[in-house]
C-alpha positions as CSV (number, residue, x, y, z in Angstrom):
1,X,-43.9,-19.3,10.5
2,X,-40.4,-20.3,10.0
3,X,-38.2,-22.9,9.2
4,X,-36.7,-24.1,12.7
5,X,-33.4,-25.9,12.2
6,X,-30.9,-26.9,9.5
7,X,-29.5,-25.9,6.2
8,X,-32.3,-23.5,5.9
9,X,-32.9,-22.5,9.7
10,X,-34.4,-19.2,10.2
11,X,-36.1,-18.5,6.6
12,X,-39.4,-17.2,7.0
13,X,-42.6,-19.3,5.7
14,X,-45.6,-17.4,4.3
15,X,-48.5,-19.1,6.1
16,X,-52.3,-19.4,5.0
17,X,-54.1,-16.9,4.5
18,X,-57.7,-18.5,3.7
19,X,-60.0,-21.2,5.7
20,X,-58.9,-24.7,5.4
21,X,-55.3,-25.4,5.6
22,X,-53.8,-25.9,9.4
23,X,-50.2,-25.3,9.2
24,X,-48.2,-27.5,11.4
25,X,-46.9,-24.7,14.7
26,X,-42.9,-24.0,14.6
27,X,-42.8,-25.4,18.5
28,X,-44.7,-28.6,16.9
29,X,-42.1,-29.1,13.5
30,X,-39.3,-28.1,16.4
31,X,-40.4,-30.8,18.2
32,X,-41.2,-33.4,16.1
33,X,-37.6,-32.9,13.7
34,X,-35.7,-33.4,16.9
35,X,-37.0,-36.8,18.2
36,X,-36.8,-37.9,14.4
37,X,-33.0,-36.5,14.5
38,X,-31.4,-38.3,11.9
39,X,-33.0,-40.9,11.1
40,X,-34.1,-39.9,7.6
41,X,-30.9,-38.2,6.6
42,X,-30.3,-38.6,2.9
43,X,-33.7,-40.5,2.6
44,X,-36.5,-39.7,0.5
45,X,-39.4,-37.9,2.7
46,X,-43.4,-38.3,1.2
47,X,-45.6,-35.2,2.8
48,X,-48.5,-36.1,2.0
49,X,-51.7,-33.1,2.6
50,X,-48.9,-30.8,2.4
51,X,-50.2,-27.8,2.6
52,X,-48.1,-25.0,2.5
53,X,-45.3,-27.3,2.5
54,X,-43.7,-26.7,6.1
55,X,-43.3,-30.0,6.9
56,X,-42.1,-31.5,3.7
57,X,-39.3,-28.1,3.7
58,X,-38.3,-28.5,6.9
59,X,-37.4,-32.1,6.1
60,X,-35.6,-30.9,3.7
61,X,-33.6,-28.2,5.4
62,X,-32.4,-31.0,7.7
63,X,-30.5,-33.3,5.3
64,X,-33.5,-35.0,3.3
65,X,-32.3,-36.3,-0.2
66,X,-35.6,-36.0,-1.9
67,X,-38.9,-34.6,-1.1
68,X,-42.0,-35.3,-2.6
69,X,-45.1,-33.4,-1.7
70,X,-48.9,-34.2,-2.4
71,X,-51.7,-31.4,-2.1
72,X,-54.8,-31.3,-4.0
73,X,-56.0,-27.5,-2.7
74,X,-55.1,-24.9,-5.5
75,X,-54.2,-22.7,-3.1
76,X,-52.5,-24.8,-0.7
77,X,-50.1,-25.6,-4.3
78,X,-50.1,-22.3,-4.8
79,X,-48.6,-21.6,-1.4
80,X,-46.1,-24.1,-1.0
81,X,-44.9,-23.4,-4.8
82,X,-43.9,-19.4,-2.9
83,X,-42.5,-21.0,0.0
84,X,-39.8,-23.6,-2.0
85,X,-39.0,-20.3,-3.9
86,X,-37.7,-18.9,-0.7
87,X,-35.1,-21.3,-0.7
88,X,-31.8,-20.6,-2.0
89,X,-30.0,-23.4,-4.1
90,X,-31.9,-26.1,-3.1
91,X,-29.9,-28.8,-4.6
92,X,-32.2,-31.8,-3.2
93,X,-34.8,-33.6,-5.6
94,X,-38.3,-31.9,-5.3
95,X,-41.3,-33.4,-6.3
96,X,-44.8,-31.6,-6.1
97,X,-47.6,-33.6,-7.5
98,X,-51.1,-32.3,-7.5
99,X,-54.0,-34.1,-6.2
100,X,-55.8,-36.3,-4.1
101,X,-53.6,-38.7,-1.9
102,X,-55.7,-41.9,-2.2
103,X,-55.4,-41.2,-5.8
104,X,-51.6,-40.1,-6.0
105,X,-50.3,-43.0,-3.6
106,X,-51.3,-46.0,-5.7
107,X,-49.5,-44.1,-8.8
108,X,-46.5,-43.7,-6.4
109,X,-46.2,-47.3,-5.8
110,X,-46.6,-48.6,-9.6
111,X,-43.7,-46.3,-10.5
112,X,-42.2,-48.3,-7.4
113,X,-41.5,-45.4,-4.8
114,X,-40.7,-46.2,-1.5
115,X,-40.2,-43.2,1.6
116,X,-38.1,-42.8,4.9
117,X,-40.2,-40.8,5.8
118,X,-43.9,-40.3,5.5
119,X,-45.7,-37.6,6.7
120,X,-49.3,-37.4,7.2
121,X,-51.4,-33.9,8.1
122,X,-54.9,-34.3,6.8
123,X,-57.3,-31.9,8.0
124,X,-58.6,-33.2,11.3
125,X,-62.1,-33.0,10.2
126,X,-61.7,-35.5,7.8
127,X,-60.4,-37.7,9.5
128,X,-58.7,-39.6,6.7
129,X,-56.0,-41.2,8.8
130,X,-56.9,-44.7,9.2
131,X,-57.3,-44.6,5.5
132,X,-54.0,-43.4,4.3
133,X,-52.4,-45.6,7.1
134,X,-53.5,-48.8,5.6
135,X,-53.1,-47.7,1.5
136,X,-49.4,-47.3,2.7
137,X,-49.4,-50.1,4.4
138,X,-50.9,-52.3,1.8
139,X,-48.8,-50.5,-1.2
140,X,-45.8,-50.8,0.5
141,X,-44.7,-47.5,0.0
142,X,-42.6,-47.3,3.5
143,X,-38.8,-48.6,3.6
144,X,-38.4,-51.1,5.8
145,X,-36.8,-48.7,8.7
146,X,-38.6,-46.2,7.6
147,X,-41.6,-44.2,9.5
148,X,-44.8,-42.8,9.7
149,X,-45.7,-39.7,11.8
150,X,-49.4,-38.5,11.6
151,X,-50.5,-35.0,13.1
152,X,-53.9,-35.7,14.7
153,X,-56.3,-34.5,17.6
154,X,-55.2,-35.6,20.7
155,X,-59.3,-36.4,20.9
156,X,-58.8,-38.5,17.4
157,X,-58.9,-42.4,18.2
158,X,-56.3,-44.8,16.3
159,X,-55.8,-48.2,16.5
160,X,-52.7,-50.1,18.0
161,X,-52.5,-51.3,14.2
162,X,-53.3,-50.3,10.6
163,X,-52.4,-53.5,8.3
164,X,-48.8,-54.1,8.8
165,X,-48.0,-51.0,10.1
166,X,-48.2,-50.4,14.6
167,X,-48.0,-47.4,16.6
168,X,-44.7,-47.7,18.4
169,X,-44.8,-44.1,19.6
170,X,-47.4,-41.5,20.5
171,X,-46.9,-37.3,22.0
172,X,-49.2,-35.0,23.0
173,X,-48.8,-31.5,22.5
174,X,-51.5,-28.9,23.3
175,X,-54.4,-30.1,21.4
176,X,-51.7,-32.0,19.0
177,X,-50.8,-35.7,19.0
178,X,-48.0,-36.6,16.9
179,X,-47.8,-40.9,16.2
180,X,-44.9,-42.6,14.8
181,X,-45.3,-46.0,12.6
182,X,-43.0,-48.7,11.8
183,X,-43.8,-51.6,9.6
184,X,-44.3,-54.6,12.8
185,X,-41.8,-56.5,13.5
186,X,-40.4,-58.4,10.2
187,X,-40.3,-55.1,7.9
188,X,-42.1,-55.1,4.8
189,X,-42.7,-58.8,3.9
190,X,-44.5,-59.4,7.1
191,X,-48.0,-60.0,7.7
């Protein structure tokens, strides 16, 4: 596992070892950092289930002003804690906050955070999507430009629509889907 492009292209990632976490695949993060391109350059990025943090870093590498990462597995913190070590100077504001995301995203929005960038990988088992999609949604904790992108099973069912959020894009990789949401039309205040 490695970091694929940027600032920190090429630095190797220590993956899981243990059941449980599901690190996002290099060709996958390749993939889904070049049709996001630049569109959260020097924006604040929210990787939520973050696992051993390759998603979250990789944002990061590419020109990410802050990153803020939420993981509730001991040894999923444990893991991304060795692989943010592996990057030298990191400059960028770094955020890693312990715990459960439906807990963690309402205290994010009462200290009035708002992301570029919001990345969602729950394990696909749990299938916690719908859920986190419409807490963000209703907590406002997307810019108005700003974007989802959830990492599901091309066999996991969305809907068009998750409060005021939509599904304007949708790719399939392998056994992969990646979805991208936007606020619908009217950015945040809409309804």
């Amino acid at each position: 596992m490695r970091i694929t492009g940027g600032k920190y292209g090429g630095i190797k990632l220590i993956g899981p070892t243990h059941q449980g976490l599901r690190p996002t695949t290099d060709m996958l993060r390749e993939a889904l950092f070049n049709i996001l391109g630049d569109s959260f350059l020097e924006g604040r990025v929210l990787d939520l289930f973050a696992g051993s943090g390759a998603l979250g870093i990789e944002a990061l590498s590419r020109g990410a002003q802050a990153v803020c990462f939420v993981e509730k597995d001991p040894k999923g913190l444990r893991l991304l804690k060795e692989n943010l070590q592996r990057l030298p100077e990191v400059t960028t504001e770094i955020r890693i906050i312990p715990g459960d995301v439906f807990r963690v995203l309402p205290r994010l929005s009462r200290e009035g955070a708002a992301f570029d960038l919001i990345l969602v990988d729950p394990p696909y088992k749990a299938q916690l999507w719908l859920g986190v999609l419409e807490l963000i949604s209703r907590l406002s904790l997307l810019t108005a430009d700003g974007q989802i992108v959830v990492e599901i099973s091309k066999f996991a069912l969305l809907p068009e629509r998750a409060g005021r959020l939509r599904r304007v894009d949708k790719r399939v990789y392998g056994e992969v889907s990646l979805e991208f949401w936007k606020y619908a039309t009217g950015g945040v205040d809409a309804e």
